[in-house]
N, C-alpha and C positions, 0 to 999 in steps of 0.2 A: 504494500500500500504506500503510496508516494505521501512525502513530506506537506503535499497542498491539497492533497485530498483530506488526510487527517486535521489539517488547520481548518478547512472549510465545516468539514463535519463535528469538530471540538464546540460544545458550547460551555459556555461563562455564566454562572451563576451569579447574581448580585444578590449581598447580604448586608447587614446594617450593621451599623457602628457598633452593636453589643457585640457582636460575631470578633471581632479583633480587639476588643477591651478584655479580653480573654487572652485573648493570644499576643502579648505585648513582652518583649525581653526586655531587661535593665539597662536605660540608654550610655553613654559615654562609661562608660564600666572599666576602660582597657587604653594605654595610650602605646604608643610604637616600642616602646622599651617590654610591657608586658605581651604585646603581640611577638615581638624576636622570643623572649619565652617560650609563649605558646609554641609558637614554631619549630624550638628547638627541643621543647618536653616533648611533644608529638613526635619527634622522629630518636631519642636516643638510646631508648632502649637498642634500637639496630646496634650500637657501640655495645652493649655489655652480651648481648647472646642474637644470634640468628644471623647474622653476615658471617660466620666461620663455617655454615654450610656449603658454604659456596668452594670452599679447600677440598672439599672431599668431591666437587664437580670436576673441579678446572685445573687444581692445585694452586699455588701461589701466584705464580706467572700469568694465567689464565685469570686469574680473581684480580689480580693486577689488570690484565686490558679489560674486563667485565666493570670494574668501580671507574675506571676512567670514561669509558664511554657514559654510565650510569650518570655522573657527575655532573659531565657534559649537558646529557639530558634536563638534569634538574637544575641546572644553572640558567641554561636557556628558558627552562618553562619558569623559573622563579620570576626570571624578568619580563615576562609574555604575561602572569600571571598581574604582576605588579601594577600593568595597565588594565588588566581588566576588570580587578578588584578597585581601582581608584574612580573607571568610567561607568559600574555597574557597580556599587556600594551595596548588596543586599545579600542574606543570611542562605539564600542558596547556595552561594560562589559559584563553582562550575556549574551546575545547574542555569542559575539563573543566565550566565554566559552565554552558554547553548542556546536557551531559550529565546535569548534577544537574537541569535545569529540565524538560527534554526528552524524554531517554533518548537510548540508542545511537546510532538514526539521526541527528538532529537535531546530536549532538555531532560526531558523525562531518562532518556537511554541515559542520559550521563549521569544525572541524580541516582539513579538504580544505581550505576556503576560505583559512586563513591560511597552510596553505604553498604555494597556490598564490603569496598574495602574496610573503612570505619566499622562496621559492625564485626568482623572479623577479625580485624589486627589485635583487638583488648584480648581476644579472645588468644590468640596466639604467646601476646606480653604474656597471660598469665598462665601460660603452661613454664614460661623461663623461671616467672616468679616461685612457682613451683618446685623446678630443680634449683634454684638458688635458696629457698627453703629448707628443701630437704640435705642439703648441702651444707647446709648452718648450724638446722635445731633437729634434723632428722625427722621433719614433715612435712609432707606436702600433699601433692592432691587435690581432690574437692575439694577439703577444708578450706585449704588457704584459696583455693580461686572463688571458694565461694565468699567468704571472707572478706575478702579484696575488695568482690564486683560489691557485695552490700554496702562498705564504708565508703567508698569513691561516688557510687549514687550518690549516697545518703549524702557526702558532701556537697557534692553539683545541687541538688536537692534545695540545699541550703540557701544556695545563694551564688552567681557566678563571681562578681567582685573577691568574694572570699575564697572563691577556689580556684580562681588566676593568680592571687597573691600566694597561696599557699602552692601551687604550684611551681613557680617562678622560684620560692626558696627549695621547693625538690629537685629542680632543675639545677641549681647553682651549687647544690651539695652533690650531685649527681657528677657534674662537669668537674670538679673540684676531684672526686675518684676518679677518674678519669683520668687527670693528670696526674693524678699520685701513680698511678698505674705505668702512665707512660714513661715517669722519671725511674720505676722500680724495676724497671723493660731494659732501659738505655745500657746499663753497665753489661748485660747478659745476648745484648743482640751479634748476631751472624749472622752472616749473609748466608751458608751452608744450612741453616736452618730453615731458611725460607722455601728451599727446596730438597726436602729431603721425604718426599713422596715419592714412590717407586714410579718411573715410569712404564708406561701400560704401553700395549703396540696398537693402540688408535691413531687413526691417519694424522698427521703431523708431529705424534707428541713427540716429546723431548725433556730433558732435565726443565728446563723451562715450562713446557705445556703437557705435565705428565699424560693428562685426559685427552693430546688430540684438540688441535680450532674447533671439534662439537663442546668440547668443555666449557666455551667458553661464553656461548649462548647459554650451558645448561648454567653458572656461574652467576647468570645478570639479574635475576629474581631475588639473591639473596645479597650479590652487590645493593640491590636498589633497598635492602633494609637499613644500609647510610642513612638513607634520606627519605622513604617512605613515611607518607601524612606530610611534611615541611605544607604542601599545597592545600593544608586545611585551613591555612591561616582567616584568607577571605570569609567563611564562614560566620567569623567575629566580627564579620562589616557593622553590622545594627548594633552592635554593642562598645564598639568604637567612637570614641571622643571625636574625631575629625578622622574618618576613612579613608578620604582624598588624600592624605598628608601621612597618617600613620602604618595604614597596609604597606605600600610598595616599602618605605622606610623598615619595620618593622620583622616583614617577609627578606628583603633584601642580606638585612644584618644576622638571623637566624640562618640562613642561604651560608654564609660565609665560615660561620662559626662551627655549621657540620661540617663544611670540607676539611676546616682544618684539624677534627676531631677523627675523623675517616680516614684521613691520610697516616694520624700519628697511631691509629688502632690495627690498622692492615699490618703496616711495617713494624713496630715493636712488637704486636702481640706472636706472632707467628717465627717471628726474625729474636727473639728472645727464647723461647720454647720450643720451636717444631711447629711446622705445619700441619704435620702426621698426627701429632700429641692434641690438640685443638679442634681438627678438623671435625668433629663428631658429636663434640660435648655443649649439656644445655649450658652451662656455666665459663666459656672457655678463658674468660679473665682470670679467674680463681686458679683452674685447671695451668694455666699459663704459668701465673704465677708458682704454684707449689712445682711444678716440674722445672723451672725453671731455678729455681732455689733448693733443691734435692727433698721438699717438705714446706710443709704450712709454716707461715712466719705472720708476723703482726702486718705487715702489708696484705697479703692474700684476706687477713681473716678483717681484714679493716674494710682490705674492697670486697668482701663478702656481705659484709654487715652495712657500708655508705651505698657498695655498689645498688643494691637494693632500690636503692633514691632512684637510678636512671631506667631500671623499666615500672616503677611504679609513677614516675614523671608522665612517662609514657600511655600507661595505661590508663591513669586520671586522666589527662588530655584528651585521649584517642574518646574519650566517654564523651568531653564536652561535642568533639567535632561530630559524635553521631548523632547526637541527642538533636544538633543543631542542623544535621541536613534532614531528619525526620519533622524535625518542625515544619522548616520548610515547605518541603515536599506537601506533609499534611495541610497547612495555612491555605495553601496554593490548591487544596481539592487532589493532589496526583496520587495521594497516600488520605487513609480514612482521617476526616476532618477533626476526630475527638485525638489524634496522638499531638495534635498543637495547642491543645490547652497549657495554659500556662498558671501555675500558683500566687496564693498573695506574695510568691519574693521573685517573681518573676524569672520562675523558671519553667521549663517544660516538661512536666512531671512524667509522664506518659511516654515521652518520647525520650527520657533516661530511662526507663522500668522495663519495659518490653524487650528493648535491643539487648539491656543488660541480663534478660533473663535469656535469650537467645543465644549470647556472647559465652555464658556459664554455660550450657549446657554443650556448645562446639567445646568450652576448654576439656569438656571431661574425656573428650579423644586422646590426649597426651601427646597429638601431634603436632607439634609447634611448628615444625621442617612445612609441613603441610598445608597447614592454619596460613602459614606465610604465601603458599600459594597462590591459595584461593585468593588472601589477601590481596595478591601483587595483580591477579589478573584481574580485579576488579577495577586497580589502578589507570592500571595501562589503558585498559580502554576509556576509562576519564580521560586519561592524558591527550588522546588521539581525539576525541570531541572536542576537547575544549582550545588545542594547539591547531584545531582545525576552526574552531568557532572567532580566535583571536585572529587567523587568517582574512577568517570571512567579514569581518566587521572592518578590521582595515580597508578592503576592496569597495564593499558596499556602504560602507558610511563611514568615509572619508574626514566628512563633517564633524562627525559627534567629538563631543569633549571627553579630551582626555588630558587627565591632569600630571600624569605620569606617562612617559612615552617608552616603551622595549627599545636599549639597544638593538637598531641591526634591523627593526622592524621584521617585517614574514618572516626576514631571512634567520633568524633569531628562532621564531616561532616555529616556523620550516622544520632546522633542526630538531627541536625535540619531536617535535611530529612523528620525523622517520625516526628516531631511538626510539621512540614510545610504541611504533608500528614493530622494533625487531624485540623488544622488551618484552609485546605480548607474546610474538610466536615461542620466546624462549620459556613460556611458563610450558609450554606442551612436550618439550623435550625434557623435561624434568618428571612429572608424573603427568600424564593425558586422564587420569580416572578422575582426580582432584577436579584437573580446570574443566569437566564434563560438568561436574557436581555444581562448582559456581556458574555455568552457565545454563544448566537446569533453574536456579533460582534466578537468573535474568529474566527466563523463556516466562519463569510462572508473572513476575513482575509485568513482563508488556502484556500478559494475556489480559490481567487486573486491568491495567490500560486502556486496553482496545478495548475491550469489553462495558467497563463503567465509565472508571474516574477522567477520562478525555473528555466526557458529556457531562460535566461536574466542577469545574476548575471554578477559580474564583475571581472574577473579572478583577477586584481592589488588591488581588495579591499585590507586592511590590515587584515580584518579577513578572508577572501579568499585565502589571502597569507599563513597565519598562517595555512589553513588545506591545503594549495599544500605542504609547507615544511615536513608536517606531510605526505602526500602520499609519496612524495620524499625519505625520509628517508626509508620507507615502503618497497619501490620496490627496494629501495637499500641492506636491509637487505633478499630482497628476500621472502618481505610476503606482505599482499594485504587489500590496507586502508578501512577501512568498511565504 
């Protein structure tokens, strides 16, 4: 069914001002310094577990070209992103992108797509939170994921102002292990280390490429746990003091501070340890460490116990970003209207409770290698709408304001594009049963679509609004909004 048959048959519901006096988040909440936070709580748990899967793909060498191009990717869309979160300020982010570039369907595809990721990724943190648990006080499990997902609601719950601040200090004690880690790395690193996976006889490999150039694709899903979520930022548009001014700032400085957290985790953790010793484990900081020191020392059991901070940064984060693209979506009619109700502390109760009860019940898999999957493949094809949606608006509406401009223009955007295009095909070379599974829960998503929620939407949504002023304009210049 084409993109203008769907638009012509989508109808808009008009409701009244009580309809959204429900659905209202906490205005100026967040300014560019806690959005680089958010940014950087969102993606670091990838630094203490789940990028060392990628060793036992590609080996070193391999996981080395897999994070560079990865980087590449996220660097380009941070700044593609930065314009489109400053020219389209609203609580869908990619979503609402599409939407204005696209219409309905389109927007809807990419919204599906980020929470499939969002509603997945907690889920995966808290399988690590688990082996880092059971690593500590010798439990783990339900317990502790159930644990977790209860207190981290119950904080969003609370209030988001209170759980950006208290984030932001999980964040800075997180970043802070991190570098105790990499100073406790330095004295112990070899290069011999870094490759001392046996080489296999897959076509190319080499001391270098033990797995063979297929490694290297199979590699880039778990590279992109660097930096997976960074692009949630926008999501916190409506909660934002000045959006125009603080997202791209905000998104940009968080952008910087993973690279250089990514760069110093690949090369000491591995180049300290073994690639070998690492490559398998939920914990490989710890693991790195005590192997690298002949035994547990106050470093290891330090980053065991601080470590803690950076995937629970993470998985508090990852809560607010789902909770915030099910509001949306819901606000907007594309998700059932009752998940955007919002509480007296202006928060969206419904739409942290659900996801969260969802999220527990994937962690009790124990597949976190897995979980990341699904996760990454829900990414990617975010990635590919919306580096395709930033295309479209530059070509087609030239005019609009934009307060923040992408170096490099398309050509900027272009880029991640095709990374985000070889990013997805590489989630299939790694397990094909997985990314069947998340695309089963896309398939049931557009069926919801076609079938209701397109004949349902909400004409005052804010990204609704954002594609009438775009028809408006249209019929006013005398030509016809696609």
């Amino acid at each position: 069914m084409s993109e203008r048959l769907i638009s012509q048959k989508a109808v808009s519901d008009h409701v009244g001002v009580d309809y959204f006096e429900h659905r209202q988040l906490r205005k100026g909440a967040a300014g560019w310094v806690l959005l680089a936070g958010l940014g950087i709580a969102y993606v670091i748990s990838g630094d203490f577990a789940g990028w060392n899967f990628g060793l036992a793909q590609a080996g070193w060498g391999g996981m080395l070209v897999a994070t560079v191009l990865v980087a590449t990717m996220y660097t380009a869309m941070v700044f593609s992103l930065a314009e489109l979160s400053s020219t389209i300020p609203a609580a869908g982010g990619g979503y609402a992108f599409a939407r204005r570039a696209f219409g309905p369907f389109v927007g809807f595809l990419t919204g599906t797509a980020i929470l499939l990721e969002y509603a997945i990724a907690p889920a995966a943190v808290a399988v690590f939170i688990g082996a880092y648990c059971d690593s500590l006080f010798g439990v783990g499990g339900w317990p502790v994921s159930l644990a977790f997902y209860s207190l981290f609601v119950g904080i969003h719950l609370f209030g988001v102002g209170e759980a950006l601040r208290l984030m932001l200090i999980i964040t800075a004690i997180a970043a802070g292990a991190l570098l105790v880690f990499a100073l406790a790395m330095l004295p112990k690193f070899s290069a011999s280390h870094l490759f001392d996976i046996p080489t296999t006889d897959a076509i190319g490999a080499s001391r270098f490429l033990p797995f063979g150039y297929l490694g290297i694709w199979g590699a880039i899903p778990y590279a992109m746990w660097f930096f997976l979520a960074i692009e949630g930022v926008p999501l916190a548009a409506e909660e934002t003091r000045d959006p125009k001014r603080d997202l791209p700032r905000g998104m940009i400085a968080g952008m910087f501070v993973l690279l250089a957290f990514a760069t110093l985790i690949l090369i000491l953790g591995p180049g300290g340890a073994g690639s070998a010793v690492i490559m398998k484990s939920g914990d490989p900081l710890v693991v790195a460490l005590n192997h690298a020191y002949g035994g547990s020392t106050w470093v290891s059991r330090f980053i065991s116990v601080v470590g803690m901070a950076g995937l629970i940064a993470s998985f508090f984060s990852v809560i607010f970003a789902y909770s915030r693209q099910v509001f949306a979506l819901s606000r907007a009619g594309y998700l059932p209207r009752c998940l955007s109700l919002t509480g007296r502390r202006k928060t969206p109760y419904l739409a942290l409770i659900i996801p969260g009860l969802f999220g527990f019940l994937l962690s009790l898999t124990g597949k976190g290698d897995l979980l990341i999957l699904m996760s990454v493949f829900g990414a990617t094809v975010s990635y590919v709408l919306v580096m395709a949606s930033h295309i479209a608006l530059r070509i087609r509406e030239p005019q609009l304001e934009r307060p923040y401009r992408t170096p490099g223009g398309v050509v900027t955007s272009g880029i991640a594009l095709v990374l985000a295009l070889a990013a997805m095909v590489a989630g299939f070379l790694v397990d094909t049963t997985v990314v069947l599974y998340a695309m089963a829960f896309y398939a049931a998503m557009i069926a919801y679509f076609l079938l209701y929620s397109r004949h349902h939407l909400i004409a005052q949504a804010p990204e609704e609004e954002f594609a009438a002023i775009r028809q408006a304009e249209a019929e006013l210049a005398g030509g016809e909004s696609p």
